[in-house]
N, C-alpha and C positions, 0 to 999 in steps of 0.2 A: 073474899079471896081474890087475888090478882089468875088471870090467866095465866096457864104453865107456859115456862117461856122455851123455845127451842133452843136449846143450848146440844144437844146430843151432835147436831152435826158438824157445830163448830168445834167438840172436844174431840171428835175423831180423826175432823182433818190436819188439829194441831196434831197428833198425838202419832197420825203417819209421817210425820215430821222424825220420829223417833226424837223429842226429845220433850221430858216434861218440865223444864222451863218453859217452854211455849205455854204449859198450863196455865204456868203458876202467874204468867205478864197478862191472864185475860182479867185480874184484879188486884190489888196490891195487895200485899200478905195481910189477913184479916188478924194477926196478933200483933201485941204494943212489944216494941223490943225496950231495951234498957231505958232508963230515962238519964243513963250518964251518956246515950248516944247525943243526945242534942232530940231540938224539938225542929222542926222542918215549918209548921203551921199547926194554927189551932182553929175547928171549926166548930162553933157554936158549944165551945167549951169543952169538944173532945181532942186528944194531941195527937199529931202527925209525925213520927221520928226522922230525922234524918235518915235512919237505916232503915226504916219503910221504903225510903224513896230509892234509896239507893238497893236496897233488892230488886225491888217493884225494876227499874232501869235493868240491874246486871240481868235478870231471867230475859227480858224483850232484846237486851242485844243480842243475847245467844236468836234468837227468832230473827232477825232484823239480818245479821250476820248468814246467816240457813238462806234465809229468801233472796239475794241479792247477791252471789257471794259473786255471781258470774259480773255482776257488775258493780266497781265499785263507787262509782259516781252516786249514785242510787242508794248504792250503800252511807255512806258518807251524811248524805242531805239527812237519808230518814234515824242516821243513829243521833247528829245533831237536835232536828227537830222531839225527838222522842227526851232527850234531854233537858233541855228547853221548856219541852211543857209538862216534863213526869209530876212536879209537885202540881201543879193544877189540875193534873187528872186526880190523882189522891182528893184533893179539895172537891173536884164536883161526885169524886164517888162518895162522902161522906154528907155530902148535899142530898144525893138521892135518896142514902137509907136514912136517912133524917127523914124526909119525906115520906117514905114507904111508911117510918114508924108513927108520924104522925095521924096519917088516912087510918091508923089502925090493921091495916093488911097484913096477912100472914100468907106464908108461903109451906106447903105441906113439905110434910119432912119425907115423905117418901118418894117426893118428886126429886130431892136430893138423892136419895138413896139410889133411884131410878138411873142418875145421870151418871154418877161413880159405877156402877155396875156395870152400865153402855161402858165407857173407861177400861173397865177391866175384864170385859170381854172385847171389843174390837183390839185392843192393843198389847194386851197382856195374857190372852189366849183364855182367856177366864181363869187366871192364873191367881190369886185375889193375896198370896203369899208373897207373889214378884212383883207384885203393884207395893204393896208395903213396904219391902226390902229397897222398893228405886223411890218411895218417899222418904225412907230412912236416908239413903245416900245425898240427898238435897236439905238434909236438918230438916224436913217436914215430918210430922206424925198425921196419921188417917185424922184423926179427931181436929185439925189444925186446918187439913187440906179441906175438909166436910165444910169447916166453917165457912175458909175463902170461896168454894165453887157455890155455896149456899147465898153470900154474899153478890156474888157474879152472876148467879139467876134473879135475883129480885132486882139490879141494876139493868138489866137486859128485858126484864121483864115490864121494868116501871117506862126504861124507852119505847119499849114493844107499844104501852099502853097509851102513848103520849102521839102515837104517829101513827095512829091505827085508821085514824077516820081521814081524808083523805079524798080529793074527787083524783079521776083517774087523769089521765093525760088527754089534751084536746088535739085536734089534726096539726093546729097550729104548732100547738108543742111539740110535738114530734117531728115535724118537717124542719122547723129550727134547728134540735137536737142534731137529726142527719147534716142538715147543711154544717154546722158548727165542727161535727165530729166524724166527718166524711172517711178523712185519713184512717179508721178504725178498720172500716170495713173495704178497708183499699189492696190491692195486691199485684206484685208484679213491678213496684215502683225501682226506678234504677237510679246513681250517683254515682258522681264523678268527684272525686275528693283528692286535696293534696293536704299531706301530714309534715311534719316537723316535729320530730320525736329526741325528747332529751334523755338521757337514761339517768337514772337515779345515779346509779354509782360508776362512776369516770373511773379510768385509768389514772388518773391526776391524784395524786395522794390529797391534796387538799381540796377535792369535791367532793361533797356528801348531799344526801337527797333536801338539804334543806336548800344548799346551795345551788342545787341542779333546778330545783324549784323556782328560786328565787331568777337564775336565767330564764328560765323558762318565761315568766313573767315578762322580764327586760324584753326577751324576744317580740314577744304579744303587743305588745305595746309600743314597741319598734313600725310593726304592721300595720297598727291601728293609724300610725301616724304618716304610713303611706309607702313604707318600706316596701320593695319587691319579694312577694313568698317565694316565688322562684331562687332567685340568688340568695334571698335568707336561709332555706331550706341547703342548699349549696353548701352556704358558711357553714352551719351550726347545726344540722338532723345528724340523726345518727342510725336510720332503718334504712335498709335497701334502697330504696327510691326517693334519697338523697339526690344521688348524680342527675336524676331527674326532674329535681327542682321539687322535690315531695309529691309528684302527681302520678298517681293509681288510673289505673281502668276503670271504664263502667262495672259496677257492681251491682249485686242486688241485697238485699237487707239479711238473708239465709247465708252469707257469702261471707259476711264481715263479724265483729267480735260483738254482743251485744251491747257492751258498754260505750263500742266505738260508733255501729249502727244508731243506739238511740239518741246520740247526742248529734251524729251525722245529719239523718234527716230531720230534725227540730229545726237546720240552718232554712235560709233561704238562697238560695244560689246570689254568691261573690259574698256570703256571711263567713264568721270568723268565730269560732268556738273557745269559750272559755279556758284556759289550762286545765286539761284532763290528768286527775293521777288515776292511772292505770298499771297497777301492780310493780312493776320495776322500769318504768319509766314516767313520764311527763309529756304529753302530747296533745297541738295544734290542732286543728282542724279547719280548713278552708274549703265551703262548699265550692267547686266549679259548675254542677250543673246538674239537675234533677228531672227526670223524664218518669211520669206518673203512672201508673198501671190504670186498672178499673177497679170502680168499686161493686161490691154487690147495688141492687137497686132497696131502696126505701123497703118496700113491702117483704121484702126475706129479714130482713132487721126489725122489723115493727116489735114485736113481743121483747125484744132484747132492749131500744130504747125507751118504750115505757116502763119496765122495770127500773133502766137508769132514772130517770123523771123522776117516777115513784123515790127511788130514792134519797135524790136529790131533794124533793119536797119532804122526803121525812126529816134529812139530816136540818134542814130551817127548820121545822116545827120545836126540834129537839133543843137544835140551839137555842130559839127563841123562850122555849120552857127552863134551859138550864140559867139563860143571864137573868130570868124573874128569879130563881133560888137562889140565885148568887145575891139579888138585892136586897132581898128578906134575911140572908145570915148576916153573922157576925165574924169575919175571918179575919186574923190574922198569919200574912204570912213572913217568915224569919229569913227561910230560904236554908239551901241543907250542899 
């Protein structure tokens, strides 16, 4: 028997989420769709459908989209990357239960039973009628969902087992970490920024957001090569503090938009930020000056980054176990 793996906590914070796609993106649907969908990958001679992958993707963007919405920068990166590697995730999740089934391991079925229950009492009032009816509404049936979250424990379960042993964090490691990740436990920090904001959609019958984008660029690149932001911002912004050359007041990080803040302080004072799309416009960002708060000290942090560490050293153990399964199979992948 594998140890029961903690899955209760992770299904309830998706599930305050109100939405059960969050569920369904913690494993790719454990059923084979049509085989006139197309084949995505085959691993060790079982098939991967293009429409595995492509649900497994639609349920996480609803999640990806929920968690970020305030920013779309953020948003953006992680709906790319999630695309990018969905079919390799499918592949190393058919790697694991390979393996699970190899060891011979079984997983009790009342440990399943266990976990859909948590389910439909934290989020369905123990409602066990309205849990049905909202798996019906996603083309899922109970019998189908049992398999996937059954699925999703023995994956969670088999990492769980992989990264268990472990020596704890040494002084060294941890003072590192602090130094490395200072800015975490920092507050109070203040910036002086000048913007240059194109708006998606101009006045000009012939500007449209591809277009306005594609300035936006020109602009950037205008700078980079020595242009004045000041007089640039003059020419060509289009937000209030135009006439000023694009330059804001000291601020502080509670002050500004989060999309605009995180990509704010990543600058280095006299840095220049990528073209931001931000909702219905395009916008610059030029650090002018950054004046730093305090941080907490080392010792109020200690328990928070040895757990980082801890899991930092789990996430190499995992990977290092997942690219030996990768060597040992036989994959082919087609791509979907």
């Amino acid at each position: 028997m594998v140890k029961r793996p903690c899955t209760h906590v992770m299904s309830v914070s998706l599930l305050h989420l109100s939405c059960l796609a969050g569920l369904l993106c913690l494993a790719a649907p454990a059923f084979s769709q049509s085989s006139s969908n197309g084949i995505a990958a085959v691993v060790n001679g079982n098939v991967i459908t293009k429409s595995e992958v492509r649900d497994a993707v639609n349920a996480q963007e609803q999640m990806i989209r929920m968690q970020h919405q305030n920013d779309p920068t953020v948003m953006q990166r992680e709906l790319s990357n999630l695309r990018a590697t969905a079919l390799d995730s499918l592949i190393d999740r058919e790697l694991v239960l390979a393996e699970f089934k190899r060891l011979g391991a079984a997983i009790k079925g009342q440990w399943v039973d266990d976990d859909i229950n948590a389910i439909i009492r934290e989020s369905f009032k123990g409602n066990r009628e309205a849990f049905v009816k909202e798996l019906a509404s996603s083309d899922m049936t109970l019998k189908k969902f049992r398999e996937m979250r059954e699925k999703m424990m023995i994956v969670q379960a088999m990492r769980g087992k992989q990264a268990a042993e472990q020596p704890p964090a040494t002084p060294n490691e941890v003072q590192e970490y602090y130094k490395k990740n200072v800015a975490k436990w920092r507050s109070g920090d203040m910036i002086k920024i000048s913007t240059i904001t194109i708006a998606k959609y101009s006045g000009e019958s012939s500007a449209s957001p591809e277009s306005q984008q594609k300035l936006a660029q020109e602009i950037r690149s205008k700078l980079l090569k020595g242009a004045d932001f000041a007089t640039t911002a003059k020419t060509y912004s289009q937000d209030s503090h135009a006439e000023d050359g694009g330059a804001w007041d000291w601020m502080g990080r509670e002050q500004m938009k989060p999309s605009i803040a995180n990509v704010a302080f990543n600058l280095k004072t006299g840095g220049l930020s990528e073209v931001i799309d931000d909702e219905a416009a395009y916008i610059i960002i030029a650090c002018d000056a950054i004046k730093y708060g305090n941080s907490k000290p080392m010792g109020e942090v200690r328990e928070e980054i040895e757990r980082a560490i801890s899991a930092e050293k789990s996430k190499d153990i995992i990977d290092k176990w997942m690219e030996g399964l990768r060597k040992k199979a036989v994959i082919k992948k087609i791509g979907w």
